[in-house]
N, C-alpha and C positions, 0 to 999 in steps of 0.2 A: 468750233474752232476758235471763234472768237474770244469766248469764256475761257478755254483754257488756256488761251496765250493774252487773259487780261487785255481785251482790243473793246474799244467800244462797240457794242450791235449796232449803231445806226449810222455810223462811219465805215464810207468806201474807201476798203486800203488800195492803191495802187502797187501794181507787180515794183518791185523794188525798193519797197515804202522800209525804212529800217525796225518797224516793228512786227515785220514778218519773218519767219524762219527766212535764213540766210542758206543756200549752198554755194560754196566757191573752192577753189584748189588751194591748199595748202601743201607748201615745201618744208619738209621734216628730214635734217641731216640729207638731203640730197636728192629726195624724193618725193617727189608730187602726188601728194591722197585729195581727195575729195573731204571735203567737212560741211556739217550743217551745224547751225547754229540757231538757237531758239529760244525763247525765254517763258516758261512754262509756269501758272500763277494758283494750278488748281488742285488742291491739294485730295479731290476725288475725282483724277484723271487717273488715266497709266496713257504714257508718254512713250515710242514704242519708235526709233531712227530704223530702217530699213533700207537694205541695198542690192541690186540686180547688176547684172549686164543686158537685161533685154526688159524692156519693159512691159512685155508678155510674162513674164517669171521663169521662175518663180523667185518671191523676196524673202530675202532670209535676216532676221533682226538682228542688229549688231552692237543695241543699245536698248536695255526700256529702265525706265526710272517709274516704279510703282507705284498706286495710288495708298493711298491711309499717309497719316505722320506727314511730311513736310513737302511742301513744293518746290520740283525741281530747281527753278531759278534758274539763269541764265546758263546753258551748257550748249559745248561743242566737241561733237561727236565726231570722229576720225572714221573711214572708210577702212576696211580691213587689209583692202587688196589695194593696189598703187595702179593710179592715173595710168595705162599702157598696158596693164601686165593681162588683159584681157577684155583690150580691144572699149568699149563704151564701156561706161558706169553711171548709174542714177541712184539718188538716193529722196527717199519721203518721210516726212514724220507723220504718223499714226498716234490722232487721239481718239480713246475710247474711254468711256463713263462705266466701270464692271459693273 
């Protein structure tokens, strides 16, 4: 995790630290989505946003930025479904090495 979000290995980030993927609510024309927010540096990642209403699943991916050619860079992904429209909502980013 640390490699692909460019974080030092031997540095403790703390929960809330701003160099960690961000999730908070964003209002769009009227209505309240879930957003994450991350800043991705590895350009032999795949970067993969994922979202539920249970966090037993199943998560369904609503975003991936591939690995080869360039690094994502700083991006914030929009939740599909709106804050309410069923009940809780979580969202996770998924790094893998293919």
């Amino acid at each position: 995790m640390k490699y692909a979000l460019g974080l030092n290995p031997y540095t403790t980030y703390s929960p809330g630290n701003t160099s960690l993927p961000l999730v908070k609510m964003q209002n769009v024309s009227g209505t309240n989505y879930l957003t994450l927010t991350f800043t991705g540096v590895a350009t032999d990642v795949t970067y993969k946003v994922q979202a539920t209403s249970n966090l037993n699943g199943p998560w369904t991916t609503i975003k991936t930025f591939p690995s080869g050619g360039t690094a994502p860079g700083t991006q914030t992904v929009q939740d599909t479904q709106a804050i309410g429209a069923t009940g809780q909502r979580y969202l996770q980013l998924i790094m893998t090495n293919p």
